[in-house]
VEXNUKOL-590534 format. One record per residue (C-alpha): x, y, z; residue in one letter. Coordinates in pm, 1 decimal. Layout:
BEGIN
<<X Y Z> 'A'>,
...
# end
This chain:
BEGIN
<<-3347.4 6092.7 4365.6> 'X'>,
<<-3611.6 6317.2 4268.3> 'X'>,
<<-3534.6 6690.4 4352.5> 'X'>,
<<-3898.9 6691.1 4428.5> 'X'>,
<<-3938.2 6473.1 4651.1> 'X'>,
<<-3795.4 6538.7 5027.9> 'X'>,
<<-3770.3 6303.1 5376.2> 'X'>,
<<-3686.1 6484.5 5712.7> 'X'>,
<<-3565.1 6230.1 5996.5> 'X'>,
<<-3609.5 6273.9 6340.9> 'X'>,
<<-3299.8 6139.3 6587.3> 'X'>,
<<-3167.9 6091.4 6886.1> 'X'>,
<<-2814.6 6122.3 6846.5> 'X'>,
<<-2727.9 5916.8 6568.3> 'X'>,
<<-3038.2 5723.6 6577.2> 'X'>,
<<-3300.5 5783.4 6326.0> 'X'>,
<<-3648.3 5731.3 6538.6> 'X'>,
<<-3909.7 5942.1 6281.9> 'X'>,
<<-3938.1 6064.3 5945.6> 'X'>,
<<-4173.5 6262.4 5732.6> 'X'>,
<<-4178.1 6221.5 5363.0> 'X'>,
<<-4344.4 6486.9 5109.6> 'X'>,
<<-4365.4 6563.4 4730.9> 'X'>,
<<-4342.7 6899.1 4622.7> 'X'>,
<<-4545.6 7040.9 4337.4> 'X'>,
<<-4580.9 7418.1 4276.2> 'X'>,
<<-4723.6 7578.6 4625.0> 'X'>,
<<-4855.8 7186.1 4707.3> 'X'>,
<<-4697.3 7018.2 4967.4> 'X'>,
<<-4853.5 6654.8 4978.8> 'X'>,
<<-4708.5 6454.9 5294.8> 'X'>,
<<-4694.6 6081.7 5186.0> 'X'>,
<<-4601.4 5898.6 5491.1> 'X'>,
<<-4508.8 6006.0 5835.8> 'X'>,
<<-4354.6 5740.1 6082.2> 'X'>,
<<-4210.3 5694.6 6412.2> 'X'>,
<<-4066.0 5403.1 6604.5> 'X'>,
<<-4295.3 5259.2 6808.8> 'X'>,
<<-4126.9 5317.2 7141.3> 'X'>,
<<-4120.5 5645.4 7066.0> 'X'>,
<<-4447.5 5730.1 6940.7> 'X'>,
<<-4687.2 5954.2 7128.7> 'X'>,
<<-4473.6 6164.0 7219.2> 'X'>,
<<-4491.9 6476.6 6986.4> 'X'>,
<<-4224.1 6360.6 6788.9> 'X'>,
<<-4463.6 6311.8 6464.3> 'X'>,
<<-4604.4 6709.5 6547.5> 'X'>,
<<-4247.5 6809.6 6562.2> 'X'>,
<<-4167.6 6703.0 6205.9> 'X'>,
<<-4508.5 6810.7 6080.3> 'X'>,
<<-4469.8 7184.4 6257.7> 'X'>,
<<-4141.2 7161.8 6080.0> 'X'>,
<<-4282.8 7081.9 5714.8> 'X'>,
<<-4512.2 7344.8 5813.1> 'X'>,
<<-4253.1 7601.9 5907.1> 'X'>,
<<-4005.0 7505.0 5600.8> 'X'>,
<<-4303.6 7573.4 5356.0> 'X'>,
<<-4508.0 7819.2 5525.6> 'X'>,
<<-4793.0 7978.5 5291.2> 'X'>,
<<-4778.0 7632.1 5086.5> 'X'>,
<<-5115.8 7410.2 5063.6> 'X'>,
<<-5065.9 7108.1 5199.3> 'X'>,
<<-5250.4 6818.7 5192.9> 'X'>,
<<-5175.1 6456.1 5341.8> 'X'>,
<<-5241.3 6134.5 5212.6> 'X'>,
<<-5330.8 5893.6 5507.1> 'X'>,
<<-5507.3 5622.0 5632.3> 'X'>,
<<-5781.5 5594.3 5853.5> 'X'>,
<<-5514.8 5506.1 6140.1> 'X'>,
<<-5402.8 5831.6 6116.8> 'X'>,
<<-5670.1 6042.9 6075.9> 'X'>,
<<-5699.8 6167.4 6425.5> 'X'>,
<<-5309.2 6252.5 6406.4> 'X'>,
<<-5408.5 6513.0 6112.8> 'X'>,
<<-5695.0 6667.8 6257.2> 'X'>,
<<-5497.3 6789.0 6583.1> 'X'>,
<<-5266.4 6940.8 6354.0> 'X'>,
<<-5499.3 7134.9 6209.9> 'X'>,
<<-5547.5 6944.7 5862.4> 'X'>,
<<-5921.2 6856.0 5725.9> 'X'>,
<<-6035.1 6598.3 5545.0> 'X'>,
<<-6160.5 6548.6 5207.0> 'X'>,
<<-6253.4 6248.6 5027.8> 'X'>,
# end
C-alpha cells in the first residue's frame, strides 16, 4: 500500500465496527472517508477516531473531504467548511 495513506479501525473485541481513512501530504492531513456500522453509529465512536487522527497528528492542517450527509458530523468537531 501506499506509505501515505493510513486507515484506523475502531472494534469491539475482534470486531471491526468504524474506521477512519486519511492521506498524508507534508503537514496536510486530508480525511477521505470515515464510517461506522450502523448499529453503532451515534454513539461517539466516529469523534473517537477523529480526536484520535487529531491527537496522532497534532499541529497538522487537516481538512476532510465529505458529503453533505456529513457535514454536521464535521462542524461539531470543530472543522469548517470551504467550497
Amino acid at each position: 500500500g501506499n506509505p501515505d495513506n493510513e486507515i484506523i479501525g475502531a472494534f469491539i473485541g475482534d470486531i471491526l465496527i468504524g474506521m477512519i481513512g486519511i492521506s498524508k501530504s507534508n503537514a496536510l492531513i486530508i480525511i477521505s472517508h470515515i464510517s461506522v456500522l450502523i448499529d453503532y453509529q451515534r454513539r461517539g465512536i466516529g469523534t473517537l477516531l477523529l480526536e484520535e487522527i487529531k491527537k496522532r497528528y497534532e499541529g497538522c492542517r487537516m481538512i476532510a473531504e465529505t458529503d453533505e450527509e456529513s457535514i454536521d458530523f464535521y462542524a461539531r468537531s470543530g472543522f469548517a467548511r470551504h467550497a
